[in-house]
N, C-alpha and C positions, 0 to 999 in steps of 0.2 A: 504494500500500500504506500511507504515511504517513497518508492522509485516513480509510481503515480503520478503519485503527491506533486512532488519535484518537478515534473512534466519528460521524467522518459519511459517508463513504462505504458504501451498502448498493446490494447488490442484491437480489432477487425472483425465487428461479428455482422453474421449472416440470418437476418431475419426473415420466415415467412411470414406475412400478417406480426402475430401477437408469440410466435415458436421462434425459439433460438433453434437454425439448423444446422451452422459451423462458423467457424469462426482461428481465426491466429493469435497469437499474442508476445512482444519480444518488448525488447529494448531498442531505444532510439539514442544511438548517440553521434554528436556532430552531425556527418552525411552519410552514417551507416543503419540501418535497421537490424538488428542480433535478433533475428526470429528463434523465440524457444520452444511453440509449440503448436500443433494447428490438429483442431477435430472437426468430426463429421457428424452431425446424428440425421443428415440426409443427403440423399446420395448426391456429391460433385460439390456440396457447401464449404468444406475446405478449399476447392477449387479455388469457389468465388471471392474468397477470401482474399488468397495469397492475389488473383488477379488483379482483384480492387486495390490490395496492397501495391503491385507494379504497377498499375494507372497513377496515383497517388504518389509515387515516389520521386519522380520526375518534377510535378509541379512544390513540392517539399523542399527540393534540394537535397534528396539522398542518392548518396551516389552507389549505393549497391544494397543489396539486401544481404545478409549472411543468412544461409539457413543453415549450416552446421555440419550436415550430413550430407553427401551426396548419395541420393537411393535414386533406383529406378522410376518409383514415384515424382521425382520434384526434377529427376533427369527430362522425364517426358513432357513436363511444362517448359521447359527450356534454360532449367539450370545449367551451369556447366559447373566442373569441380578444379579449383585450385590449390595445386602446392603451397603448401606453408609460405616458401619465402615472396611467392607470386602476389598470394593473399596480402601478407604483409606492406609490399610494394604499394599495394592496389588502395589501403587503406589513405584516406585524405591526410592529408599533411596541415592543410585550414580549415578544422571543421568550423560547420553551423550551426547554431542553434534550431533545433526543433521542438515546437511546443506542444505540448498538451491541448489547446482549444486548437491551435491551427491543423494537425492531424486528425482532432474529429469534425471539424466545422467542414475538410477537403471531404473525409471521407463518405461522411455525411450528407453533403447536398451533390453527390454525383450520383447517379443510375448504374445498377448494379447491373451484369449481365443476365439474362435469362439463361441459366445451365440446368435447373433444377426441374425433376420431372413433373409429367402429367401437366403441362404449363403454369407451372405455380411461377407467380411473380415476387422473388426476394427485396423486403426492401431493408434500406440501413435504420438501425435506430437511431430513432432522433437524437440527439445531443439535451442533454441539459442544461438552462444555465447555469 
């Protein structure tokens, strides 16, 4: 809750109507996003997660996502997997700040992909003041 708090802890969830269907959740620091975890409880709702997350991240100022693993899973979204010293390289030299309201205010007033079955339309949860 502390990391939250602070403004680097965010998650990405994927709502039908009034049902959490998936959703990610990492750390934001400078221009990197440290993703730690992403679930489904309908089918392809992680998908739209991690997507909505790569749509978002561009207009943010993140220059990469980490997701930690490279599995066949996040391979076929179009991860690629880098060597430690590559990774290191690749890491920003001037990070940015990113905030807590400006990653959900982004995430939030964009239009989610339609991925999920039977034509259910996912929408983001509103944001709080």
């Amino acid at each position: 809750i502390a990391l939250h708090n602070a403004g680097y802890a965010h998650s990405v969830e994927v709502w039908d109507h009034n049902q959490l269907v998936g959703g990610l959740y990492g750390v934001a620091m400078g221009q990197v996003f440290f993703a730690e975890s992403m679930f489904s409880l309908q089918s392809n709702g992680s998908k739209i997660a991690l997507a909505r997350l790569v749509q978002a991240a561009k207009p943010l100022g993140l220059h990469f996502i980490d997701a930690q693993i490279a599995n066949p899973h996040l391979l076929s979204l179009g991860a690629r997997f880098l060597e430690r010293n590559d990774f290191e390289q690749a890491l920003p030299s001037a990070p940015t700040a990113i905030t807590h309201a400006l990653l959900e205010q982004t995430i939030a007033t964009d239009s989610l992909m339609r991925l999920l079955p039977n034509g259910t339309n996912p929408q983001p949860k509103e944001s709080e003041p």
